[in-house]
N, C-alpha and C positions, 0 to 999 in steps of 0.2 A: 818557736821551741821545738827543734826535730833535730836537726844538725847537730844544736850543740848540746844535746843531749849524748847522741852518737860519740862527737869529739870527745864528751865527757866520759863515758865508760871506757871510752879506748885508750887515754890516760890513764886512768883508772889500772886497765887491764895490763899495762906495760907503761912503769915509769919512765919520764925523760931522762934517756940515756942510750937507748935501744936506737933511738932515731925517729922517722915518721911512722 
């Protein structure tokens, strides 16, 4: 639990649709 925490706020920060 480190990554997908990261992964998770960066979703978060910018929904899919922006891109990566």
């Amino acid at each position: 639990m480190g990554t997908d925490a990261t992964v998770n706020q960066v979703t978060v920060y910018w929904p899919s649709g922006i891109g990566t």
